[in-house]
Each structure stands twice: as structure tokens, then as C-alpha cells.
C-alpha positions as CSV (number, residue, x, y, z in Angstrom):
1,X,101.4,144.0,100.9
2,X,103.8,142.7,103.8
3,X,103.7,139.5,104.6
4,X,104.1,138.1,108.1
5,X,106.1,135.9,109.0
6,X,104.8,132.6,110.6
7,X,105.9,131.4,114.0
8,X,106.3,127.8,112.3
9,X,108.2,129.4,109.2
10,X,111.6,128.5,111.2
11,X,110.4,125.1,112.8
12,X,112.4,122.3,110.6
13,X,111.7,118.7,110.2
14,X,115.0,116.9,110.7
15,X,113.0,113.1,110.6
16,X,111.6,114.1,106.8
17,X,109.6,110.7,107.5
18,X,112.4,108.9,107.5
19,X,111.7,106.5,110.4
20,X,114.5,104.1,110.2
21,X,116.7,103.4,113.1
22,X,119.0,100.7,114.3
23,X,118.9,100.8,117.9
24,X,116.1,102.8,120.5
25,X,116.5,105.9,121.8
26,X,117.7,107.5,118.3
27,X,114.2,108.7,117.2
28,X,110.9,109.2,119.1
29,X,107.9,110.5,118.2
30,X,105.1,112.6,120.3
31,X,101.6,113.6,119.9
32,X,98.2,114.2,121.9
33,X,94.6,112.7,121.2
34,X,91.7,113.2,122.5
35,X,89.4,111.3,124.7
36,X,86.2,111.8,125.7
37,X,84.6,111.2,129.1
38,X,81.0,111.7,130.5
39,X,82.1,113.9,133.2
40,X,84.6,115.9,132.5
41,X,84.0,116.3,128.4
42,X,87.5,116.1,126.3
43,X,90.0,114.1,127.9
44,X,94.1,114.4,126.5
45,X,96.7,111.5,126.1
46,X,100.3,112.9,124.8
47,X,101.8,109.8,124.2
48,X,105.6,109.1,123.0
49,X,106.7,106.1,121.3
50,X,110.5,105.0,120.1
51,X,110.6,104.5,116.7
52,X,112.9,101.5,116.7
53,X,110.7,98.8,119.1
54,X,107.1,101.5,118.3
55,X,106.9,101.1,121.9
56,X,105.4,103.9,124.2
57,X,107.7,105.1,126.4
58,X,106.4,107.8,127.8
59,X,102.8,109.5,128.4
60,X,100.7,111.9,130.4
61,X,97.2,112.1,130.5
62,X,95.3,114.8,131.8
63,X,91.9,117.2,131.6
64,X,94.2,119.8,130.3
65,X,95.5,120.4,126.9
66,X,98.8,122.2,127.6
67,X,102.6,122.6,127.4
68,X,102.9,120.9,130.9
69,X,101.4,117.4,129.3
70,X,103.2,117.4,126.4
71,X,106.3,117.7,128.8
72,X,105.2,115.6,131.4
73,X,104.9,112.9,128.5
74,X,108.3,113.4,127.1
75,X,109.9,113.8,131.3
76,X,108.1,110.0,131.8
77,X,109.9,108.9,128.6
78,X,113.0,110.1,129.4
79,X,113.0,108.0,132.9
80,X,113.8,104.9,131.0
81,X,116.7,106.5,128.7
82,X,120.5,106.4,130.0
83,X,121.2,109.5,127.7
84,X,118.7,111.5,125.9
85,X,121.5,113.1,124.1
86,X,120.9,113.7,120.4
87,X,117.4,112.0,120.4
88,X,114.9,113.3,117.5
89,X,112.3,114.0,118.9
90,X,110.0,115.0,116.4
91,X,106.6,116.2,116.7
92,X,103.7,118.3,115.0
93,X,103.1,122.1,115.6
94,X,100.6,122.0,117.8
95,X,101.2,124.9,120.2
96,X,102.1,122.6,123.1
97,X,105.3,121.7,121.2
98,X,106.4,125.1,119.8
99,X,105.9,126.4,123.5
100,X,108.7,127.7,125.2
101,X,108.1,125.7,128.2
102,X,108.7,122.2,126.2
103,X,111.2,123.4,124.0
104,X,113.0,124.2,127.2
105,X,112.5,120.7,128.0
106,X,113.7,119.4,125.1
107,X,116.8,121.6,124.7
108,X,117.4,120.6,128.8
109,X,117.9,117.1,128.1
110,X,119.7,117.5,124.7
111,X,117.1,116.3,122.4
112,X,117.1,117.6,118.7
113,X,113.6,119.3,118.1
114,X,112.2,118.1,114.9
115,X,108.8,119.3,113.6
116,X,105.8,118.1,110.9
117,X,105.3,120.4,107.9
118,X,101.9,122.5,108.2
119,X,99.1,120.1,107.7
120,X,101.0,116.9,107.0
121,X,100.1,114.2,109.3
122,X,102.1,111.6,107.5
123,X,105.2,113.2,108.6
124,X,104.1,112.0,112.1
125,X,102.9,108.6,110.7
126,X,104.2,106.3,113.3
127,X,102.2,108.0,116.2
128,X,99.1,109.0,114.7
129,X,98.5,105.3,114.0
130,X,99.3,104.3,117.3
131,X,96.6,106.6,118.4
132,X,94.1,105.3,115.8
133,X,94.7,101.8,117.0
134,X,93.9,103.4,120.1
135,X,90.9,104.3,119.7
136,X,89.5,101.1,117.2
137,X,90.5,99.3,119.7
138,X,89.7,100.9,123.0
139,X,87.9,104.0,123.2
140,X,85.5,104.0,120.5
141,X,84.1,100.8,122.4
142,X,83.3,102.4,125.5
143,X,81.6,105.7,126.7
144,X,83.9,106.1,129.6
145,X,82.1,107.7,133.0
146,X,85.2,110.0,134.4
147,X,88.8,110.7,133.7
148,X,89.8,108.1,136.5
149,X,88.2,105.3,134.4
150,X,89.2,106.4,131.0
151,X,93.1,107.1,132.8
152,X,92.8,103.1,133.8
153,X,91.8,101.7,130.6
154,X,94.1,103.8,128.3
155,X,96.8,102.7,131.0
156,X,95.8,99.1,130.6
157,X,95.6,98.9,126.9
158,X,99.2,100.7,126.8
159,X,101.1,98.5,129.6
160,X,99.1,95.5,129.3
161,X,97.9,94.7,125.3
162,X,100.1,97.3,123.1
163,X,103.1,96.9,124.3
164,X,103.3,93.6,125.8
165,X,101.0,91.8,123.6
166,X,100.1,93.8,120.1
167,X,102.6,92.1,117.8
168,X,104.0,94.4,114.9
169,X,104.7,93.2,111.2
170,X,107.3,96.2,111.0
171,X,109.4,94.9,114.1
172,X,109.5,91.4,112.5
173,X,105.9,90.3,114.1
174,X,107.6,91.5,117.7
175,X,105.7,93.2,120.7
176,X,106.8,96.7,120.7
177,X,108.5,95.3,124.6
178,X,110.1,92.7,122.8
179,X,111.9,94.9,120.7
180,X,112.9,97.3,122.7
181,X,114.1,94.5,124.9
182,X,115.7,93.2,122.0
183,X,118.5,96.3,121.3
């Protein structure tokens, strides 16, 4: 029997959950979650956080699952970075990531593509539990109406409570702001 090869096979995870940094803009992370709204059904929010200050730095949130949102999240990330030259920027497998539209991305602004091992969610630790605090503390509370109002309160609990006011005991009981500020 031949075996075939899997796409992923070749996909290499540089971070090996090592999540240590000195300074921001060494190593980010990037995932997508889901939301779910009355109107429009499943809602998605790719969010990107540095690890050094766990702040989110970039995200996109759309009615859309796609390449172009997991892009668009890392492009609003990149905004705030003077060089995005040799950046990990590791993320799972999901087919948004190994798509040739955001590796294109990626290799465009000179990032180093690191990926999570089939089925291992810890090797994307930092981001998944951002986006379980997330949801205990926003969106399981409400049964949002639309996208629009679901779009305002994940942009309120991301610019106004996590990072800005959610302190962190792995950043020395800093915001994530104050941190990044910090370096």
C-alpha cells in the first residue's frame, strides 16, 4: 500500500511551545474562533497577539472563514510593527494558514511561518486562551443580534478591557498595553 503524503507533512513548528521572548515583535501568535450571531449564524475573529506584552495586535472579523481574514488579521498587525523581518509567526493548520494566499503574506513581509503539530492545541497555547477568556468573559454572556453588534463588543472587550485593563500574572501583573509599552 502507498501511502500519501500529507499537505501538513512539510509544515514545521519553529516555536516548539517555546514562548519566551525578550522584547515584542519576536514571536506572534494567530488563530480564529468562532462567534455566533442571531442573524447571520457563525461569526469569525482571527486574532493575533505578541507573545512578549500577550497583547492583540492585530485582528479581522468577518462572516467569512477564509484566507483573506486570516491575512487581513496578520496585515492589521503588521501596521503597528517598524520591521516584521524575522517575526515567528506561528499558527495552527487550519487551511486559512497553509493557503497560498497567506503564506504569500507572510513570506511578503519576511515573517518565519511556524506551524502547530496535527491536533495539538497546546502548541498554540498563548492564543487559544486568549480566545477562551474571550468567550467566559464576553460572548458566552450575550446572544448577540447581528454581526455589527457582536463586531462592537468583541472590539470593545479587545481595545477597551483586554488590553488596557486585563492585568496578566505572566507579564508581571501588567496590562498586555503596558507591556508592550514597556519594551
Amino acid at each position: 500500500m502507498i501511502q500519501k503524503k500529507n499537505d501538513c507533512d512539510d509544515k514545521e513548528n519553529i516555536l516548539n511551545r517555546n514562548f519566551r521572548t525578550t522584547s515584542i515583535n519576536q514571536k506572534w501568535c494567530t488563530d480564529i474562533t468562532y462567534i455566533s450571531t442571531a442573524k447571520e449564524g457563525w461569526t469569525y475573529l482571527a486574532s493575533v497577539m505578541d507573545l512578549h506584552s500577550k497583547k492583540i495586535i492585530g485582528y479581522a472579523y468577518d462572516t467569512s472563514m477564509t484566507a483573506k481574514l486570516a491575512v487581513k488579521a496578520v496585515e492589521n498587525a503588521c501596521l503597528n510593527a517598524k520591521s516584521t523581518k524575522g517575526i515567528i509567526l506561528h499558527s495552527d493548520l487550519g487551511i486559512q494558514y497553509t493557503s497560498q494566499k497567506f503564506e504569500a503574506c507572510v513570506k511578503a513581509k519576511q515573517m518565519i511561518l511556524s506551524f502547530s503539530r496535527k491536533g495539538n492545541p497546546y502548541d498554540n497555547a498563548c492564543i487559544e486562551s486568549f480566545h477562551s477568556l474571550l468567550k467566559k468573559e464576553e460572548v458566552n454572556h450575550q446572544k448577540y443580534p447581528d454581526f455589527n453588534t457582536a463586531r462592537k463588543a468583541v472590539f470593545e472587550y479587545i481595545e477597551s478591557w483586554y488590553n488596557r485593563k486585563r492585568i496578566h500574572s505572566t507579564i508581571s501583573y501588567m496590562t498586555p498595553q503596558a507591556a508592550h509599552d514597556a519594551t
